[in-house]
C-alpha positions in Angstrom: 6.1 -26.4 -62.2 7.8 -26.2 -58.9 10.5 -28.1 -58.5 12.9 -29.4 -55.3 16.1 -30.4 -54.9 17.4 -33.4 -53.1 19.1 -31.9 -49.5 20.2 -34.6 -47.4 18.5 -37.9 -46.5 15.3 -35.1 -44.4 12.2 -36.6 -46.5 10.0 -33.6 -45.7 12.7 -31.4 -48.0 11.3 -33.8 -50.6 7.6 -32.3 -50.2 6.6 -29.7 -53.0 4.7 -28.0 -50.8 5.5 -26.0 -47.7 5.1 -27.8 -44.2 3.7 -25.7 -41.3 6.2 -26.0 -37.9 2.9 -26.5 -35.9 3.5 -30.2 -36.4 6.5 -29.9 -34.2 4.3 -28.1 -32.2 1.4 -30.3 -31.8 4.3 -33.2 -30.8 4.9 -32.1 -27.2 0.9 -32.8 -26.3 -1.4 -35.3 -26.5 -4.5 -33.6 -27.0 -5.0 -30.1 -28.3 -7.8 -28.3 -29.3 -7.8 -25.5 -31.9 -10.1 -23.5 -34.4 -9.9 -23.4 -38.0 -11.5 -20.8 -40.4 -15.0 -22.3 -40.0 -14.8 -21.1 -36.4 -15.5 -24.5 -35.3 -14.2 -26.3 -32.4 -11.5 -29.7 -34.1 -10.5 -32.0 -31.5 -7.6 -34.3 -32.8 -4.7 -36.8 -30.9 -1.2 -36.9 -32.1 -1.5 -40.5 -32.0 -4.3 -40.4 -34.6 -1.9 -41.4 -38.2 -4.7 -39.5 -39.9 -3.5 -35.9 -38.4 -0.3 -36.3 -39.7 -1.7 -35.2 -42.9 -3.6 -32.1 -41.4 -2.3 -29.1 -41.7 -2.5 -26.5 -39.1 -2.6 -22.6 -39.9 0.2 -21.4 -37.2 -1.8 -18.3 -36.4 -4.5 -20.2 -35.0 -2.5 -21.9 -32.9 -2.5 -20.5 -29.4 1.3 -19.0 -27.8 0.9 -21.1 -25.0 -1.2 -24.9 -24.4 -4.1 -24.0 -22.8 -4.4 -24.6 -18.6 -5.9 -27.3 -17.1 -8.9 -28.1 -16.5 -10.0 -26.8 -20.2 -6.7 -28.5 -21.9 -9.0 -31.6 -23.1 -12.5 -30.3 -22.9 -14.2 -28.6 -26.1 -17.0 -26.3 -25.3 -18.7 -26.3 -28.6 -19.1 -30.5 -28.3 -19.2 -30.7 -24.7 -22.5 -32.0 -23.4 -24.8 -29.5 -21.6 -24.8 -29.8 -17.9 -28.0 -30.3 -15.9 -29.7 -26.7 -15.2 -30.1 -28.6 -11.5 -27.3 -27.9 -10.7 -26.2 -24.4 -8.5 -22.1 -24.6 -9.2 -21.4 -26.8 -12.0 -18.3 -27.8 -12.1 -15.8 -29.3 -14.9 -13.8 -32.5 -14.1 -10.2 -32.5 -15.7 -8.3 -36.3 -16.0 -5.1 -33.9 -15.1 -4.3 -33.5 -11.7 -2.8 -30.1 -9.9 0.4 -30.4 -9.1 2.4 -27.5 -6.8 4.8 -25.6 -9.1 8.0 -26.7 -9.1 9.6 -23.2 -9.0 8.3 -20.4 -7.5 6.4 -17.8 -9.0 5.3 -14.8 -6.1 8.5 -12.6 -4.9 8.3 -12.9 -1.1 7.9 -9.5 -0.7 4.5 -9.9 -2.0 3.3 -12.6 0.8 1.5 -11.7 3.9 3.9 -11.0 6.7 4.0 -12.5 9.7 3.0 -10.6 13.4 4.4 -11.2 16.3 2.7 -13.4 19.0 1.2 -11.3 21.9 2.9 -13.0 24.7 6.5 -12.2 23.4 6.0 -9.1 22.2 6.9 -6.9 25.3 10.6 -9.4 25.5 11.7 -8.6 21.6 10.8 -4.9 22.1 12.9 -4.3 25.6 15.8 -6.2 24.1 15.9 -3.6 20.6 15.3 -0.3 23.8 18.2 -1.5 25.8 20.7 -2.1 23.3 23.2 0.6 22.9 22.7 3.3 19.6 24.7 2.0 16.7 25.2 -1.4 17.6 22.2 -2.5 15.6 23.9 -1.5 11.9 26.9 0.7 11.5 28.9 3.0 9.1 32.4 1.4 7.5 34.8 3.6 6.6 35.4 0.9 3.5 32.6 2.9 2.2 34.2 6.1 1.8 35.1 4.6 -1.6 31.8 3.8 -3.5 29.5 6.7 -4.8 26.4 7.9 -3.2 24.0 5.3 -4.7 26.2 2.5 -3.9 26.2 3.4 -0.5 22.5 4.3 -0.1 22.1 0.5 -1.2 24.3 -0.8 1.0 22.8 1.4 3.9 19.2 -0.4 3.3 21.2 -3.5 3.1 22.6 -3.6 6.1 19.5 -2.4 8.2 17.3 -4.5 6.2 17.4 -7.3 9.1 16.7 -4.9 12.2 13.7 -2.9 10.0 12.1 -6.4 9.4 12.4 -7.0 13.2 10.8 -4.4 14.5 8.0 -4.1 11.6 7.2 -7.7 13.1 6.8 -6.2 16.6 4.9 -3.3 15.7 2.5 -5.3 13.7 2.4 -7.6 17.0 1.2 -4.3 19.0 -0.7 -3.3 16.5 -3.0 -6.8 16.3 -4.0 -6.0 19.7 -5.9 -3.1 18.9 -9.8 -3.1 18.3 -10.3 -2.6 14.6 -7.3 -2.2 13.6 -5.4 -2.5 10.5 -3.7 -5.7 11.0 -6.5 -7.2 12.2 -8.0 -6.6 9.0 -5.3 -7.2 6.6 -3.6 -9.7 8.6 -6.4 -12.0 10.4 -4.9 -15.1 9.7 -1.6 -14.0 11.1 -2.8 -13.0 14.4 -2.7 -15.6 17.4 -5.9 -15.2 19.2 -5.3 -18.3 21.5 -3.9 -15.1 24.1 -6.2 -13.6 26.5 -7.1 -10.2 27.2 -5.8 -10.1 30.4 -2.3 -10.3 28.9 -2.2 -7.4 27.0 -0.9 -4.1 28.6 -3.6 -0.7 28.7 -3.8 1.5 25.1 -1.6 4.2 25.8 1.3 2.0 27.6 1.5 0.1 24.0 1.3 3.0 21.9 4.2 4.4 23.5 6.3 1.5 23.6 5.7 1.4 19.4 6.5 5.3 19.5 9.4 4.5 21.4 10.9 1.5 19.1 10.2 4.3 15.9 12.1 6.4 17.9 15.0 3.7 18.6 15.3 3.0 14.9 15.5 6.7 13.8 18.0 7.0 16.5 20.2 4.3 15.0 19.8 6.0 11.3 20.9 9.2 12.8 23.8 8.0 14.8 24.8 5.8 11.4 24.7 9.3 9.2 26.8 11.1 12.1 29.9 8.2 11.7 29.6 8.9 8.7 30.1 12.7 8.8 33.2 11.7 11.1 34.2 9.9 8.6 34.3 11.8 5.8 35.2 14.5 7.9 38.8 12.8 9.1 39.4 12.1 5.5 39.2 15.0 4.5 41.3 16.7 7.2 43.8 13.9 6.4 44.4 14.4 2.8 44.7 18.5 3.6 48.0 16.9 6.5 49.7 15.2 3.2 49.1 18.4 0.5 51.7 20.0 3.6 48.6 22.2 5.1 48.1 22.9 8.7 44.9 22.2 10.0 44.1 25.6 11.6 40.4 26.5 12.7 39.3 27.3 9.3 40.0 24.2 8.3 38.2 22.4 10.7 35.1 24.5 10.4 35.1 23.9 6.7 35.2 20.1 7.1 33.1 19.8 9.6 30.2 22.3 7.2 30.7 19.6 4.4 30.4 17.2 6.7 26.8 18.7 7.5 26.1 19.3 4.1 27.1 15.7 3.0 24.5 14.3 5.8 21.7 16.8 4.1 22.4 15.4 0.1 22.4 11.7 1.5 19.0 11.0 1.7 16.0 9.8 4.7 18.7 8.3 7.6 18.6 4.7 7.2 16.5 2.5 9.8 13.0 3.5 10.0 10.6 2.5 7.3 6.9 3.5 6.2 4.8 0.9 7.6 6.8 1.5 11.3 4.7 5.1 10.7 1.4 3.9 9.6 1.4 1.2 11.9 1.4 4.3 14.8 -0.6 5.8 13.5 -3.4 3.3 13.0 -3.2 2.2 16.6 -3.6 5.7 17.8 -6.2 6.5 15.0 -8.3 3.4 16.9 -7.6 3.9 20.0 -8.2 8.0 20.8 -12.0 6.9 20.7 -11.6 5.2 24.4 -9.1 7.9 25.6 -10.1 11.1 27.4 -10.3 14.4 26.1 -6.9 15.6 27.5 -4.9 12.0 26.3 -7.0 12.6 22.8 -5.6 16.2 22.6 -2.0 14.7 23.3 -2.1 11.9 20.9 -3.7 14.2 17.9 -0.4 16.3 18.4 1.7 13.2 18.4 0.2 11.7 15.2 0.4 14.7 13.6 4.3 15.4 14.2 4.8 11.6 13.3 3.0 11.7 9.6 4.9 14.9 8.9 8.0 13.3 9.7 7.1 10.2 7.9 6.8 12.8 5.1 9.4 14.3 5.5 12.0 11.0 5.2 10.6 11.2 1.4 11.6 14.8 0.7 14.9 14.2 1.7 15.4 11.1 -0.5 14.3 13.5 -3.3 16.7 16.8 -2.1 19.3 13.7 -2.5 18.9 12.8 -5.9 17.0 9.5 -7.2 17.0 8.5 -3.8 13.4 8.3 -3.7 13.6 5.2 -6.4 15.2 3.1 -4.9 14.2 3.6 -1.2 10.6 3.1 -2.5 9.1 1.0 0.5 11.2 2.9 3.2 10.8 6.7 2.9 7.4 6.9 0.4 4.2 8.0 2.3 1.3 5.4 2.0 -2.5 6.9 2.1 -2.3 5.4 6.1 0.0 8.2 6.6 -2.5 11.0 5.7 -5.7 9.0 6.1 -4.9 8.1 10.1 -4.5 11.5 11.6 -7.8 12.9 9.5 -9.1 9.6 10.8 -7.8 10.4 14.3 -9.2 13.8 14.5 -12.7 12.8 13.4 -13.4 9.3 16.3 -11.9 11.8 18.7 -14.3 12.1 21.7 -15.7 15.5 21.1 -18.1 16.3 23.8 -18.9 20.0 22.3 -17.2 22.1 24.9 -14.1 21.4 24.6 -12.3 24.4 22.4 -9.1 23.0 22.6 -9.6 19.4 21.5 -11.8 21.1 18.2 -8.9 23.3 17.2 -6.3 20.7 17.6 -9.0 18.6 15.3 -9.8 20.9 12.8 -5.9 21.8 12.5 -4.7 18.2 12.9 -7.5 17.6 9.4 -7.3 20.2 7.6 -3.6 20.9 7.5 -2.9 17.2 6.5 -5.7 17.0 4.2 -3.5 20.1 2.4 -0.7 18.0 2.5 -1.9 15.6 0.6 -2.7 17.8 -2.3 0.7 18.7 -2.5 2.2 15.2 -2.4 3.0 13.7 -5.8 2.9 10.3 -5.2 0.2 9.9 -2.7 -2.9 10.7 -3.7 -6.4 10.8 -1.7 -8.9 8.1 -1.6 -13.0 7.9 -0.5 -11.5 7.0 2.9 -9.6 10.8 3.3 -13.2 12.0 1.6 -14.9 10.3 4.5 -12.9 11.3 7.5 -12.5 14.8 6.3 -16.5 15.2 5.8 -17.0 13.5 9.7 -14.6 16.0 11.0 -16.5 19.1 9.3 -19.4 17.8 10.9 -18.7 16.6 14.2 -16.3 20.4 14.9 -17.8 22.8 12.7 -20.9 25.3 13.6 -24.1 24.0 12.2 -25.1 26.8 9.6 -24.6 27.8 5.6 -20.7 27.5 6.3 -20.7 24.1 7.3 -23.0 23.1 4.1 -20.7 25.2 1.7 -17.5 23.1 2.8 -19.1 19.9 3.2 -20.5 20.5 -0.9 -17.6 21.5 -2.1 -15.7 18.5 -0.7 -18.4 16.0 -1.9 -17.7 17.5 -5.2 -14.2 17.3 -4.8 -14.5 13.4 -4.2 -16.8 13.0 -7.3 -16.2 15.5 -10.1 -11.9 15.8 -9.7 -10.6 12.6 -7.7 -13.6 9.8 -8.5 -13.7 8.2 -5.9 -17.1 8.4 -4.7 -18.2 5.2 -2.1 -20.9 4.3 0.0 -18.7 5.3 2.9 -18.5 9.1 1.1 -22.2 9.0 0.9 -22.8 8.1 4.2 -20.4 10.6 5.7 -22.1 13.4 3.9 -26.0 12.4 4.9 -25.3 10.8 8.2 -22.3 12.6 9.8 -22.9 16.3 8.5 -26.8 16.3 7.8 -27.5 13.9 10.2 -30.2 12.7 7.8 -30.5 8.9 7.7 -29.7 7.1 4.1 -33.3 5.4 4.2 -34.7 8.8 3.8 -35.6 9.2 7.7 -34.6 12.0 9.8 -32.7 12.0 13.1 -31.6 15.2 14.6 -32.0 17.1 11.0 -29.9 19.2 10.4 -30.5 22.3 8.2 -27.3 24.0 6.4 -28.8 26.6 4.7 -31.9 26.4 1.9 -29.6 25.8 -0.9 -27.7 23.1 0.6 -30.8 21.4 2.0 -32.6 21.8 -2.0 -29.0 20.4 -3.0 -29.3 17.2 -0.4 -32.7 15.7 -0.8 -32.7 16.6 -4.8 -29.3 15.6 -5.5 -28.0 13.4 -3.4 -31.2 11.3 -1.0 -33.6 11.1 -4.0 -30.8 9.3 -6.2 -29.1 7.5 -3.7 -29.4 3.8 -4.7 -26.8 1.5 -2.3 -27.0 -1.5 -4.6 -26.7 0.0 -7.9 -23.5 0.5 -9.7 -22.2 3.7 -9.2 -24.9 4.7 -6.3 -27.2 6.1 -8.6 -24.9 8.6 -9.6 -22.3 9.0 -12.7 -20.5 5.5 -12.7 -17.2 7.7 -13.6 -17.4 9.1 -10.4 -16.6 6.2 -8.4 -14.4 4.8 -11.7 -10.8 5.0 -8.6 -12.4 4.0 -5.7 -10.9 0.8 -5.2 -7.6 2.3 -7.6 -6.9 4.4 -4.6 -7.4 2.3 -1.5 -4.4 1.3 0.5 -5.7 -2.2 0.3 -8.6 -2.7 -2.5 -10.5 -5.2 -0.1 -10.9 -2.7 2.7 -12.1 1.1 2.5 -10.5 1.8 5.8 -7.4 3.6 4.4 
């Protein structure tokens, strides 16, 4: 026989048998609602004397109370709602409240973009100020390591960087289809006229020209800092009782050089100032002329790689790359706008020059991609890439054996097969329509055409999942997008 001791005046000590903690836990709510081994549905109120004697197994009590509405509702009693009715919906006695503290980092909310009709003030006033005045070099920082002063750096320039992001994304809104206006729509002011915003090219060089101010500043902030280090250096080699002869000086100023290399991607510019570029010229080259598209293709080709190349100097550095994460790492708008660029452009099938810089412009970033670690490519790079190989390529066998192997590449190795890959492949480089029709047919060679209608037409379903194909195909489609609601990037 089990017996118990008397330990203080606590009455429950006097119990023989063991009393569950859930009772503490059931104090804190009025209602609760929980399943016992008969995997039925017990509704019971702590107000009820009779549940005071009930006791609750603590494993099938749930972590956390349930959310409203379904805090006071049991599904297994509930009565059935009318079949009448389209959206049922369930009626809680609780009302929402707004949290008291907040739960979403601000980096995570939609940012703002710059009105239209002040956009041309805030960008001339960021030109004409003088390099280095936006965020400069201490010589207090001499004394902190390399990391310490990498974070300080992104501090400091955090307030300039946000500034002219919120310009560029003001420029950007005022393009045709372009990203912000998708990402962004309930950001942009549209109560601005048309007759207010300056031609294409005049605003994609004044956002080329605030990148260009910002890298500026970074650059002039790594050379103080080369002076710097370079004085103290020279200093310290005054008090050991050395003179400071020529050898000297070339020797400091070397490490100097060498301590700009290890720092890291200059301080200043950030991703989104590339893709943002990019976009707008990616949108725009459609409406441009064949010798403004051939200059532009150049353009956003040298801009990606030095995007690109901000991140392999935060990885030269050191761990760099971790903590400069939203500032120097490539998005897929970085790749995706120049292949994207180089398909719209207006090809009119003479000119050589504009297919070469095209087909090089594509091609060499699609290969950059594939040796990027971090950035990977999406249906939206398989899409441009198959619209470029057939809008610049000869028709013939040639065209068919790249435009196959890509497909497959999409499919079999990356999975990201989408409706958009699909209708690159049938519309763009077979010119045969996706309801089976045929306008301007193209034929690639016998096995590619066997390959087309037998593979690819035939089992081509729009509304099924997975296309009619293997669903594991298209298992990263949306994994891979730059935003999962668009397949634009």
């Amino acid at each position: 026989m089990q017996r118990t001791a008397f330990l203080g005046r606590n009455p429950l000590l006097l119990l023989p048998h063991r009393v569950s903690p859930s009772h503490r836990f059931c104090r804190f709510f009025n209602s609760l609602s929980i399943v016992n081994n008969s995997h039925k549905t017990l509704t019971f109120d702590n107000s009820d004397t009779t549940t005071r004697n009930f006791c609750v197994n603590r494993k099938l009590l749930p972590l956390r109370p349930p959310l409203p509405p379904f805090h006071s509702i049991s599904f297994s009693t509930a009565p059935k709602l009318p079949t009448n009715d389209v959206n049922p919906t369930i009626t809680s006695s609780v009302k929402d409240e707004p949290r008291i503290l907040p739960t979403r980092h601000s980096r995570h909310h939609i940012p703002e973009v710059a009105p239209i009709d002040s956009i041309d003030k805030m960008c001339d006033e960021i030109l004409k100020s003088v390099p280095g005045s936006l965020f400069a070099y201490s010589s207090d920082y001499v004394k902190l390591t390399k990391l310490e002063e990498y974070k300080i750096a992104l501090t400091k320039c955090n307030q300039i960087q946000q500034q002219v992001e919120y310009i560029l994304r003001g420029y950007n809104s005022t393009f045709s289809g372009s990203l912000v206006q998708y990402t962004h729509s309930d950001r942009i002011d549209n109560n601005t006229s048309d007759t207010n915003i300056s031609p294409l090219e005049e605003r994609i060089e004044k956002m080329e020209k605030l990148l260009e101010r910002m890298e500026e500043e970074g650059n002039v902030y790594l050379e103080l800092r080369s002076r710097i280090r370079s004085q103290l250096v020279n200093f310290k080699l005054k008090d050991d009782g050395e003179d400071r002869d020529d050898e000297h000086l070339v020797h400091s100023e070397e490490k100097g050089e060498k301590d700009v290399d290890a720092y890291g991607a200059p301080p200043g510019p950030s991703t989104i100032m590339y893709d943002l570029i990019l976009d707008a010229i990616a949108v725009s080259i459609p409406h441009l002329s064949i010798s403004s598209s051939i200059q532009w293709l150049e353009k956003s080709r040298a801009i990606s790689e030095r995007a690109v190349e901000r991140h392999t100097l935060d990885i030269d550095a050191g761990e760099m790359d971790k903590i400069n994460l939203e500032n120097s790492i490539p998005s897929a708008v970085t790749f995706n706008a120049v292949i994207r660029a180089a398909a719209y452009a207006p090809y009119d099938g003479v000119s050589e020059q504009l297919r070469d810089v095209a087909l090089d412009a594509a091609f060499m970033t699609y290969s950059s991609m594939h040796k990027h670690s971090v950035t990977h490519r999406n249906s939206a790079t398989y899409c441009y890439i198959l619209q470029t190989v057939g809008k610049y390529l000869p028709v013939g066998p040639s065209m068919g054996n790249i435009a196959h192997a890509l497909f497959l590449e999409a499919c079999v190795e990356e999975r990201v097969l989408d409706e958009i890959v699909i209708d690159a492949l049938l519309k763009d480089v077979t010119k045969l329509d996706c309801n089976g029709g045929a306008e301007e047919k193209r034929s690639l060679g016998r096995n590619f055409d066997d390959w087309i209608k037998d593979f690819i037409s035939d089992k081509y379903e729009k509304e099924a999942n997975g296309f009619g194909f293997k669903i594991k195909w298209s298992s990263k489609k949306k994994l891979r997008r730059y935003d999962r609601r668009f397949a634009m990037y």
